[in-house]
Residue, then its C-alpha position, 0 to 999 in steps of 0.5 A: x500500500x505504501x509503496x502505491x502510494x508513494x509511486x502516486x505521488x511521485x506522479x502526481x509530482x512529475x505531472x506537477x514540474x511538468x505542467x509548470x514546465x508547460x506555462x513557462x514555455x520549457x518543457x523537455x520531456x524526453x521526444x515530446x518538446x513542443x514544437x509549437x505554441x498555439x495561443x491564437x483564442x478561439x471560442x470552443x466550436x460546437x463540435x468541440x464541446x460536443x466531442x468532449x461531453x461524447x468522451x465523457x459519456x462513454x466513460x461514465x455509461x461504461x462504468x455503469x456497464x461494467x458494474x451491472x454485468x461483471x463481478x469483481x473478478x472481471x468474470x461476466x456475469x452470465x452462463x458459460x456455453x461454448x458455440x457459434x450461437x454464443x460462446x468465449x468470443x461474446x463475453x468479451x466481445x461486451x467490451x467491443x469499442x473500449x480500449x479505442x475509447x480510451x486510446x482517443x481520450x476517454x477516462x482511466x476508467x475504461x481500460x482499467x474495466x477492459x482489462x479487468x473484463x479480458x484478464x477475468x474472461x480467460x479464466x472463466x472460460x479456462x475453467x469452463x468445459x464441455x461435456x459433448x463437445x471433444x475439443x473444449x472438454x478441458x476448457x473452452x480457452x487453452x493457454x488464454x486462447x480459443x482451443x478450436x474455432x472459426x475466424x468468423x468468431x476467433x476474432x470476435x473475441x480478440x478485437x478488444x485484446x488487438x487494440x490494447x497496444x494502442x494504450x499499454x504496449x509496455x504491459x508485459x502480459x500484452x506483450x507475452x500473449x502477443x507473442x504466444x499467440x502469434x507463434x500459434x500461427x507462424x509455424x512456431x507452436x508444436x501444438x498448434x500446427x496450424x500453418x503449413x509453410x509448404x503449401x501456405x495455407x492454414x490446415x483448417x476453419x476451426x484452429x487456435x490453441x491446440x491446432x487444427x481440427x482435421x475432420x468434418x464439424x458436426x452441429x454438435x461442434x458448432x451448437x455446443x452442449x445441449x441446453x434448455x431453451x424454451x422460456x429462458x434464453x432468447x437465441x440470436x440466431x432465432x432458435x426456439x429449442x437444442x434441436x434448432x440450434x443444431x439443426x441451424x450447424x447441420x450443414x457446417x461441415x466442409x472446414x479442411x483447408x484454407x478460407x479467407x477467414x483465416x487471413x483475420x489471423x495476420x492480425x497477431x503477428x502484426x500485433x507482434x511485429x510491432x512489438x518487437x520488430x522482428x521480422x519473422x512477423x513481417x516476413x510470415x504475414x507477406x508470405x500468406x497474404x501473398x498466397x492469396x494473392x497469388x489465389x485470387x489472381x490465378x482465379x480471375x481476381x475471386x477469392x476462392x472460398x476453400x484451399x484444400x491440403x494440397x494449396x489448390x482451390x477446391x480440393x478440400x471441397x468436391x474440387x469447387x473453389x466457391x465450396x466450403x463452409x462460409x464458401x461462395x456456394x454456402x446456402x443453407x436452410x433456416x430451421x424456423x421457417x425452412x427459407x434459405x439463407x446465404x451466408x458467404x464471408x469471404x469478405x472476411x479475407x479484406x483486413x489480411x490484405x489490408x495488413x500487408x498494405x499498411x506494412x508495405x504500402x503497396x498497392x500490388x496487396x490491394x489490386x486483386x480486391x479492386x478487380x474483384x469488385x468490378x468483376x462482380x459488379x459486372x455480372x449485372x442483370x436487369x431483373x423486373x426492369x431493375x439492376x441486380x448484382x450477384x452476392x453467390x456463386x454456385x455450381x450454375x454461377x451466380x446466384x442470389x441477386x440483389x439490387x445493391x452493388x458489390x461494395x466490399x473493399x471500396x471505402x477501404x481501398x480508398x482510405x488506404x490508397x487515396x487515389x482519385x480514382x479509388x476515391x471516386x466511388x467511396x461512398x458516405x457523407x463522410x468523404x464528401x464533408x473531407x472536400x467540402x469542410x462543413x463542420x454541420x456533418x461534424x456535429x450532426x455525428x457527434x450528437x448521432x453518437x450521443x444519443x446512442x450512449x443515451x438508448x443504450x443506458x436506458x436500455x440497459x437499465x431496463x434489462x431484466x435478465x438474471x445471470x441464469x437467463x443470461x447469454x453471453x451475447x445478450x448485454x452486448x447489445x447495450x455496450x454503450x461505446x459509441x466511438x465511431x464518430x470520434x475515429x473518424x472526425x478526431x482521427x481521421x480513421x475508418x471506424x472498426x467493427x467486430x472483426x475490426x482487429x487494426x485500426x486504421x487512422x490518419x492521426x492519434x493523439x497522446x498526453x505527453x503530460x500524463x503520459x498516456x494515449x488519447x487527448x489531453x482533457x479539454x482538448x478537441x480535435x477535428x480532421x478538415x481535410x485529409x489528401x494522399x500526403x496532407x492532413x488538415x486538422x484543427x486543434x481546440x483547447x475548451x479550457x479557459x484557465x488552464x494551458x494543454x499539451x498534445x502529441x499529434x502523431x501519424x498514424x494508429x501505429x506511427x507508420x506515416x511521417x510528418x515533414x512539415x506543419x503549417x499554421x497561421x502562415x508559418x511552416x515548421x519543419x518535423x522529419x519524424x513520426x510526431x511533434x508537439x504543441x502547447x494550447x494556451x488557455x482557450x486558444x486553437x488553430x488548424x494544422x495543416x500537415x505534410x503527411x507522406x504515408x506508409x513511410x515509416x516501420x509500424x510500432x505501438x512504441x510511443x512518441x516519447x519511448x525509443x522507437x524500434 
């Protein structure tokens, strides 16, 4: 106890010396010497006040969260089942948003719970077991990581753990577990074989902790134990009994070889590489990735959806590219109603080329997934006097039809390219508000946000279920984190979704004063314009008395570089990965960056530790 106390008021002291530092104008704190000193009055903007009360609500409504359905454990408070119905994954997947959260400026609070919640999660799930299905019958984690399941739900469960670089790259159980993990995938665990260096394919659709699963999946194995349903637990998958939610699995069988879900696992050595640097995680990333890219091409640029045992499409699937579980042919029947359903997920396979670009920045990762989109798209047929585009393909083609267009990948492509003719088809408001600058958009997305951090905590207050007639996916619905408004106006960032294991974003921000990630309190920051190699964003500091220091850093990981800043008139040059500004006393300006893109080695190594 003393010896907390005493390490918290030697910080207490250094944030005192160096705020001090600060108003005088003296600050040298390691890499963070403030470049610039911003003390042009600029009454707070609407958007900025907005962002801050954003950053506060989330804060506040996800303690609220944590305190209804955790114990003091970190254990959530529900019953344990394994299954792609509900398993491991959603548990923690009730904190889907918070180390973002944090990492952009919400309180301590949030990655304090988040960690709580993931160190509590592994050793619920260690200890819970199955009794039918074989390969979780000595716990549904194995060595912290799931024994053996699908990419689809693999990274459900591990997005939350992904983004905990972005705010303590230096705790040593993040550290230890990323490289664990990573070696599950590399080659390097003897346990779990589940890469095949030969032919560059992950062996199977279920793998994890204790290898690949080399056999038919029965619905038993997808479903889980069986469990009583009627008048207690509402499924979401529709469920009204045991035999519907096997019956939901009964034709998930195909799973040996490879699928483009499996490319969601480049995330862990990623995660790696940025730690370490070493390049055994780079090099094994851009093997894979590039065997798919190989795949794609050699198939007139469609992904295949099944990679047999050999390295060759189909083999693993009645020799059919598209077959496979989640395969382009993977139309199943509804066990409700008997209507089918098409549940194709290649698209799952986008962030594992996406990783590649962000570690080379090269466009050779992306092309194949360009060409697909116009391939598919022009499959286009007129259908009651209206277009219509495929979303299936199957031993007579394409299938499916749908009157909208083929639109994975596009956003994506764009963000990462910024090429005109990329750009050009992006759609949302979002692009259109970076050329147009009106600060409207800004707000109206704000307050979009904040009214969904309102539903979810009156929802959540007003939810009756107990932990026994608790599922583990059943709070997730009112995890309050709304932070998608906050990637992309403060950050200039592609918001993530449930398998969002990286984060892309043009700019992040760090407190070189309490050495932390996110915005410093007060301030506010909103990304104007952002081009292939500048970025234009305005920095506000809300507080009236009191100065503000910020790190303004390119890229989630540090991987653009900054050559030069211009404001007021003034260039100043950086030639690095970040710099520094004081805010004086309700003062602001926008910064106008000279960004070169993908420069730099990624690393979660903060601006003031010694970058790898």
């Amino acid at each position: 106890m003393l010896k907390s106390l005493q390490f918290s008021c030697t910080r207490l002291f250094s944030a005192l010396l160096l705020s001090a530092l600060v108003m005088a104008g003296n600050l040298r704190a390691d890499d963070t010497t403030p470049l610039l000193t911003i003390d042009t009055p600029m009454s707070p903007p609407t958007w900025a006040l907005l962002e801050r009360q954003l950053l506060d609500a989330n804060t506040k409504a996800c303690e609220e969260f944590f305190q209804k359905y955790f114990d003091e454990r970190g254990f959530l408070l529900c019953v344990e089942r394994w299954g792609g119905d509900d398993g491991p994954d959603d548990a923690i997947e009730n904190c889907i948003h918070w180390p973002i959260l944090h990492a952009i400026g919400g309180g301590d609070s949030v990655l304090t719970n988040y960690r709580k919640a993931w160190e509590g999660h592994l050793r619920q799930y260690t200890l819970a077991k199955t009794v039918e299905v074989p390969f979780a019958r000595d716990g549904m984690y194995y060595r912290e990581f799931p024994c053996q399941f699908d990419w689809l739900h693999n990274a459900e469960g591990l997005v939350v753990f992904c983004h905990q670089g972005l705010s303590e790259p230096d705790s040593r159980a993040f550290q230890t577990r990323t490289k664990r993990y990573a070696g599950f995938y590399i080659g390097e665990d003897a346990q779990a074989k589940n890469y095949d260096a030969t032919h560059k394919i992950m062996r199977s659709m279920f793998n994890g902790s204790r290898g690949p699963l080399m056999r038919k999946a029965t619905g038993l194995d997808w479903a889980g134990d069986p469990i009583e349903i009627e008048n207690r637990f509402s499924l979401g998958h529709g469920e009204r009994n045991y035999s519907e939610m096997v019956a939901h699995f009964k034709d998930y069988n195909d799973i040996i070889g490879d699928h483009p879900q499996n490319l969601l696992s480049t995330a862990l050595p990623l995660n790696a590489f940025m730690l370490t640097g070493e390049k055994k995680y780079r090099d094994w990333i851009l093997e894979y990735v590039g065997a798919w890219v190989d795949r794609m091409t050699a198939n007139d640029n469609i992904i295949p959806t099944n990679i047999g045992l050999d390295g060759k499409p189909g083999t693993a699937a009645g020799g059919k590219w598209y077959g496979g579980v989640y395969g382009w042919s993977f139309s199943v029947e509804v066990p409700q109603d008997g209507s089918t359903a098409h549940r194709n997920t290649h698209y799952l396979g986008l962030p594992g080329f996406m990783n590649a670009y962000l570690l080379t920045g090269e466009d050779s990762y992306l092309d194949p997934w360009r060409k697909q989109i116009d391939v598919i798209n022009g499959q286009k047929k007129m259908i009651d006097g209206k277009p219509q585009y495929p979303t299936m393909y199957g031993d007579d083609g394409w299938y499916a039809y749908s009157p909208s267009r083929y639109t994975t990948g596009i956003e994506e492509i764009a963000y990462l390219t910024m090429k005109p003719s990329d750009i050009d088809r992006a759609p949302g408001a979002w692009w259109r508000n970076l050329k147009d600058g009106n600060t409207a958009y800004a707000e109206a997305s704000l307050r979009a946000d904040l009214a969904q951090v309102r539903r979810k905590v009156l929802a959540m207050r007003n939810d009756t279920t107990t932990p026994d007639t608790r599922l583990a996916d059943d709070p997730m619905k009112y995890n309050p984190a709304s932070v998608a408004s906050l990637v992309r106006l403060a950050c200039g960032g592609l918001p993530t979704n449930k398998q969002g294991l990286v984060l892309h974003s043009r700019l992040r921000y760090f407190d070189p004063i309490q050495r932390r990630a996110g915005l410093p309190a007060d301030c506010a920051a909103l990304i104007e314009r952002l081009e292939a190699d500048t970025t234009s964003v305005t920095l506000v500091n809300t507080n009236q008395l009191e100065p503000r220091t910020v790190t303004i850093q390119a890229g989630s990981y540090a991987e653009h570089s900054i050559e030069l800043v211009t404001t007021g008139g003034k260039a100043t040059a950086v030639s690095g990965r970040s710099f520094t500004v004081t805010l004086q006393p309700g003062c602001g300006a926008t910064l106008t960056l000279k960004t070169p893109r993908y420069a730099k080695t990624p690393t979660f190594a903060f601006p003031w530790t010694a970058r790898k």
